[in-house]
N, C-alpha and C positions, 0 to 999 in steps of 0.2 A: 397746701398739700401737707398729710398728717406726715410725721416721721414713720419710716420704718418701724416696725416692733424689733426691740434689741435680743437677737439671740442669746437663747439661754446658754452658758458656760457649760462645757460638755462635761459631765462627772465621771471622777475615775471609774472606773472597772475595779467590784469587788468581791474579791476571792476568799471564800471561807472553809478552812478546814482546821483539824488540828492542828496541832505544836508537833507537830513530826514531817518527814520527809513524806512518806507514806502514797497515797494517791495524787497526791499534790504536787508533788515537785515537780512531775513533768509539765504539771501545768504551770507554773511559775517560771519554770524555764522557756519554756515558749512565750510567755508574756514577754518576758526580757528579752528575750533574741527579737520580737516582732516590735520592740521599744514601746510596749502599750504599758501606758499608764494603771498602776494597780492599787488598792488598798487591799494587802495582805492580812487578814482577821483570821487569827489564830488561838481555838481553845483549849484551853489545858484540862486534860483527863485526873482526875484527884488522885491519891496516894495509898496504897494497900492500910486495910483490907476492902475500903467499899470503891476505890476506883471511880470516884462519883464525877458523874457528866453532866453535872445540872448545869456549868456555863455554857454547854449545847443544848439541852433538852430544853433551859428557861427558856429559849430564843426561837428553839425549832419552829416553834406554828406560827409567827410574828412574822416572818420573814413575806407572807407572800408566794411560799415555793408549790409550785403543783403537787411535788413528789421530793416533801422535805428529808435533807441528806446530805451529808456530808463527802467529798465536795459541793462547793454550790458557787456560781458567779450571777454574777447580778450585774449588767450591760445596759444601762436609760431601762427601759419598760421587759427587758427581756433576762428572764430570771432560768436558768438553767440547773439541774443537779444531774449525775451521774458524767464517771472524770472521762470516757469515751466520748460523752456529748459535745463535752465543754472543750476538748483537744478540737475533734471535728469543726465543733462553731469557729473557736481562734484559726484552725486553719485555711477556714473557706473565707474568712475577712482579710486573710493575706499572701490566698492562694499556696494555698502548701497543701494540697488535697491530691497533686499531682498533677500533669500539664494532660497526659492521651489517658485515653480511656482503660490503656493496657495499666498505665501508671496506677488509676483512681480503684482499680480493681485491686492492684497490691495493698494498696494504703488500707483500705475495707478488709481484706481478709488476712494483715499484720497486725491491725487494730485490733483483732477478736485473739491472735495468737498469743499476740504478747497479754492479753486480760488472763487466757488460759496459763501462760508463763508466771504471771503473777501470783494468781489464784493457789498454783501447788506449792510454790514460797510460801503463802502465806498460812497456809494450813500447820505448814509444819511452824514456820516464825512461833506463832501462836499458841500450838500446842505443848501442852503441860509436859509430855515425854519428848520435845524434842532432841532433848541430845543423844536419845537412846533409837532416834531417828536420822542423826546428822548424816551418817557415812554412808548409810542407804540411799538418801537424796542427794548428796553428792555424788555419789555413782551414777545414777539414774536420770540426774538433768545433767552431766554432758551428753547424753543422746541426746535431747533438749537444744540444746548449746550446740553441736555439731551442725543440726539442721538450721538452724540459724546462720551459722558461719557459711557453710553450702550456696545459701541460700543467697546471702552476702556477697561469697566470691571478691571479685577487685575490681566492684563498684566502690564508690564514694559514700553513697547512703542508700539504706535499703532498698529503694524503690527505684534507684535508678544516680542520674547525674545531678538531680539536685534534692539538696533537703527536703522534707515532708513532715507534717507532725508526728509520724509515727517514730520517725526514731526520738524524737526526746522520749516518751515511756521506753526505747527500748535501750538507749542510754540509762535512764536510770535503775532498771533491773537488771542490768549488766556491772554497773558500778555496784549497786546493793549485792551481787555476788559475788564479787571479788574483796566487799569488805567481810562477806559469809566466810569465807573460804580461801584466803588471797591468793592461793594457787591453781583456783580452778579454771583459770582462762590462760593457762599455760598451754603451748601449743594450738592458741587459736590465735594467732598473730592478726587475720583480718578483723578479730570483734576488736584486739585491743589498736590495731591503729584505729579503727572507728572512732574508741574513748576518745585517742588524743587525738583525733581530727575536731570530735564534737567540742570537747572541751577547750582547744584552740580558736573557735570563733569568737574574734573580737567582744559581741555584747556576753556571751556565755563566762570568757575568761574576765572579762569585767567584774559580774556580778558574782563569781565564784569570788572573788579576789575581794568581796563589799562586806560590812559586817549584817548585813542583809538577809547573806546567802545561811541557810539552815544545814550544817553539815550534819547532825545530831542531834534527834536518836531519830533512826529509821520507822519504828515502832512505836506504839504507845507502851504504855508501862503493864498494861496486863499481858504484853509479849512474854514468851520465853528469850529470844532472841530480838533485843531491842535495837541492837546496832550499834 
């Protein structure tokens, strides 16, 4: 009788984005809290005036990606981009999509909130007049920040009694505003127990504590607002 065929050695999971925090970090953090092995590839954006992206761009069409982009992971034969997809995937491999259907309906429509959350960070981050912007969007996302917290109440995590992928993005554009701003989550007592709840989980306070963990810069360098 032949031998078995020796299984192949499972390859890490790898994660490719910039050298910044940016869309990625909630993904990282969830890799870590889920304990899944990663190869973090990270490319650096060049130096004013030309900003050059050619250690992404030389690589972009290589890769295999349907819809090449940064993020992107790359799982055995399944190559994913866009950082909604790739949260979703890691959470449906470790059940974090929410347990009832009332759950999986939160997780889907916090998922798009928090992109929309992001998205008007980031206009401004980015933008050349932002500081002639700052105090206006400072005003204007605590309504923002309110309906969040509401929303929240004195649950444990968004969606209910147990973790779900959506608060890691909503952990980190909560922390990216209070490094915005450090007082703007003043008088929202339940976003900030959530921080220290999120960031008290064993593998999260681990990997915060590693020289691993990327605390800086939020942005790339053609930001206004880098972090």
């Amino acid at each position: 009788m032949s031998e078995p065929a020796a299984k192949k050695p499972k390859m890490p999971v790898i994660l490719g984005y910039w050298k910044i925090r940016g869309l990625a970090q909630p993904i990282r953090l969830l890799l870590k809290y889920t304990d899944t092995e990663f190869e973090n590839v990270m490319y650096t954006q060049g130096d004013a005036p030309g900003y050059s992206r050619e250690e992404w761009t030389s690589v972009k069409f290589t890769l295999g990606l349907d819809f090449p982009n940064l993020p992107y992971l790359i799982d055995g034969d399944l190559k994913i981009t866009q950082s909604n997809a790739i949260l979703a995937y890691i959470g449906r491999k470790n059940n974090m999509c929410g347990k009832t259907e009332s759950e999986k309906v939160l997780v889907d429509m916090l998922a798009q909130e928090t992109m929309d959350f992001r998205n008007g960070f980031v206009r401004v981050a980015y933008n050349p007049n932002m500081e002639s912007m700052r105090d206006d969007y400072i005003k204007n996302v605590k309504t923002k920040i309110t309906t969040f917290s509401k929303f929240l109440g004195d649950k444990p995590w968004f969606a209910g009694k147990e973790i779900t992928y959506v608060d890691f993005p909503l952990y980190e554009l909560f922390d990216q505003h209070r490094m915005f701003e450090p007082q703007l989550l003043d008088g929202f007592d339940n976003i900030k127990a959530f921080l220290d709840r999120f960031e008290a989980l064993p593998a999260i306070k681990a990997y915060m504590a590693s020289p691993e963990f990327l605390r800086y810069p939020v942005n790339n360098n053609t930001a206004s607002w880098v972090g």
